[in-house]
N, C-alpha and C positions, 0 to 999 in steps of 0.2 A: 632660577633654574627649575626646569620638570621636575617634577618628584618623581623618585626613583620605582620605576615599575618591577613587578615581584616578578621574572618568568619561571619561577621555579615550578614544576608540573604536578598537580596533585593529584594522590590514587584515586578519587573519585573521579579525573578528568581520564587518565587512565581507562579505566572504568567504562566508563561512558563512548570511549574511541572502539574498546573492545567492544562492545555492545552493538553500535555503530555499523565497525568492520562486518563482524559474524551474520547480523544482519542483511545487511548488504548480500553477502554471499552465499545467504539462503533463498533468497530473493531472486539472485543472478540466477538460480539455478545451477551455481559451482557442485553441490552436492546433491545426488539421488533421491528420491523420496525409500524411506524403505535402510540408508546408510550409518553404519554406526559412525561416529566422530571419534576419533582418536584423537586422546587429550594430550599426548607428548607432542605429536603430528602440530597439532595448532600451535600447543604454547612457543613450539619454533617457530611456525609460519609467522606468528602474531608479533614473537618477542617479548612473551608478558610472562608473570609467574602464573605456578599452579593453580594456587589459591583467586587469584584475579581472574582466571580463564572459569574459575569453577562457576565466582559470583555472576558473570558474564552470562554463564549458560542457565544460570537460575531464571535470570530476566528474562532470556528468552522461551525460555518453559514456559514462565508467565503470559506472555504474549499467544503459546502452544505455537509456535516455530517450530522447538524441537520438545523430543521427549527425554525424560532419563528416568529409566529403569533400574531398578537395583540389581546389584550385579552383571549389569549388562552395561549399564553406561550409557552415556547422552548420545541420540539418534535423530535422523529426520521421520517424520511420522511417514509412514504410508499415503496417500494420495485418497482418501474415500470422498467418494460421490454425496455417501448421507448427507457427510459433515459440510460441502460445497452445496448441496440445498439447500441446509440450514443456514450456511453464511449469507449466499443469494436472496434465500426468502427473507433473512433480516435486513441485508441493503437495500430489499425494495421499499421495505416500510418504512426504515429510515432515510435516506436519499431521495425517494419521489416528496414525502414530505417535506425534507430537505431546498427541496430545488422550487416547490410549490411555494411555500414561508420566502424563499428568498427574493422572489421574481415579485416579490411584494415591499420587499424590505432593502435591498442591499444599495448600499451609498452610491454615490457615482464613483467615488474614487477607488473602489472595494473592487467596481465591476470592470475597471480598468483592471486592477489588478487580475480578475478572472480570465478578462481577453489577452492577457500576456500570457498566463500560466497556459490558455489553448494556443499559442501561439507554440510555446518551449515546447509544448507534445506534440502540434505538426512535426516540428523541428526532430525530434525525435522519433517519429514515426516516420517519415522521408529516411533516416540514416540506419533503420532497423538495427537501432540501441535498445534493446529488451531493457533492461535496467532501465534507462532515462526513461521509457514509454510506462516504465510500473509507477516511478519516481513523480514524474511530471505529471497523470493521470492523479494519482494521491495527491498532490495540490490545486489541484482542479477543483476535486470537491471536498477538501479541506476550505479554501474560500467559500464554498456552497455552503458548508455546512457552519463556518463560522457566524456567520451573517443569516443564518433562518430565522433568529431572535429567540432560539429556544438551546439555551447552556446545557439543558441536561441533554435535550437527543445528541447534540456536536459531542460532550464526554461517551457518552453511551456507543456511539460512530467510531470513537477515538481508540477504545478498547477492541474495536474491531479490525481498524486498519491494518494490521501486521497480516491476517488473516487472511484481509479480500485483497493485499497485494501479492498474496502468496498465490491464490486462485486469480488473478489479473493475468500474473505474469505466465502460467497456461495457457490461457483463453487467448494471450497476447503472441504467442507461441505460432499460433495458427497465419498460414500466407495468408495475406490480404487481410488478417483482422485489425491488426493497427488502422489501417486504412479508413475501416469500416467505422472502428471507432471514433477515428476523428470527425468523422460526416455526422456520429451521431449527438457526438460532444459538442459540436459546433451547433449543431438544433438546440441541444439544451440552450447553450448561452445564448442566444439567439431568442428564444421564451424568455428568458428571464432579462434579457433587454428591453425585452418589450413590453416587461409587466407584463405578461400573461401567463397568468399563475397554473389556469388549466394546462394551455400547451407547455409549460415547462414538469410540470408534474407525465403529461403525456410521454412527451420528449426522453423522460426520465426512467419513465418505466419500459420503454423500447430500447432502449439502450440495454437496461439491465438484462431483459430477457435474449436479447442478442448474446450478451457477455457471456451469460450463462450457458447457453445451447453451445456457444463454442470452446469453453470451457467444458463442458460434458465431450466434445468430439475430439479432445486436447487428451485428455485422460483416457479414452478410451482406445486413444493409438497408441497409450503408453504401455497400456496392460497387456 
């Protein structure tokens, strides 16, 4: 006989889904930059308790998703430009590095895996699924970055992800950028199929600075 499997759901799985969801739906762009979050509002939408939704929004503070202010309560941050340089100018230096170490390094079977995850973001960029295109972009170069050979930039990248998909999913906002970014995504992989570590590093950095300009013209029709 199989041994008897546990399906019983534990508060950390809990946990984890709530974290999951909320994310997800900061992401989608469901909530305003600038909005408070009302915690009764969730704990229904969600179906979870107080105390679960509270530990929920601590993570995502962590990640700076959202804010929580005392006596004001958990919000989405405001939208600043600074803060979008700063993310930007840190994905250039880790990412071009990123993609330079990789197009040196990455297995064959790694880099299959790369050409499928561009594959699922054409796919997504054809069906102007903003989610799928922030979603499937983040695994793109989460494979870059697993494979550069270097553990601490990929944790270092990894604390950043919540961040640069929150300004992705702006910049991805824009007609025709999706588009845009595939053609640029597709050069990267392309460098780094070829072992050429220069043009993937190039590749890498045109990209970003595309990403960004449209991300600056993204916010600036918001304000």
């Amino acid at each position: 006989m199989p041994p008897e499997l546990n399906l019983r759901i534990s508060p950390r799985t809990v946990q984890q889904e709530t974290v999951g969801k909320l994310r997800l739906a900061i992401l989608s762009g469901l909530f305003e930059p600038g909005s408070r979050l009302i915690e009764s509002q969730l704990c229904a939408q969600l179906g979870v308790s107080r105390p679960s939704l509270r530990e929920a929004l601590r993570s995502l503070e962590a990640e700076r998703l959202i804010e929580i202010v005392p006596n004001r309560g958990p919000s989405i941050p405001a939208l600043s430009w600074s803060e979008a340089t700063a993310i930007y100018e840190v994905r250039e230096l880790l990412e071009v590095e990123a993609a330079g170490r990789c197009a040196t390094r990455i297995p064959t079977e790694q880099l299959h895996e790369l050409e499928k995850s561009l594959a699922a973001f054409e796919e997504a960029a054809s069906s102007n699924d903003s989610l799928a295109q922030v979603m499937t972009a983040a695994d793109f170069y989460s494979i870059i970055l697993a494979n550069c050979g270097n553990p601490i930039l990929e944790e270092v990248h990894r604390g950043l992800v919540a961040r640069i998909s929150f300004f992705r999913g702006r910049s991805m906002s824009l007609e025709g950028r999706a588009q845009s970014s595939l053609s640029e995504m597709r050069e990267i992989y392309e460098s780094i199929a070829a072992g050429d570590e220069k043009a993937a590093r190039k590749a890498s950095k045109r990209h970003l600075l595309k990403a960004k300009a449209a991300a600056k013209m993204s916010m600036n029709s918001e304000s």
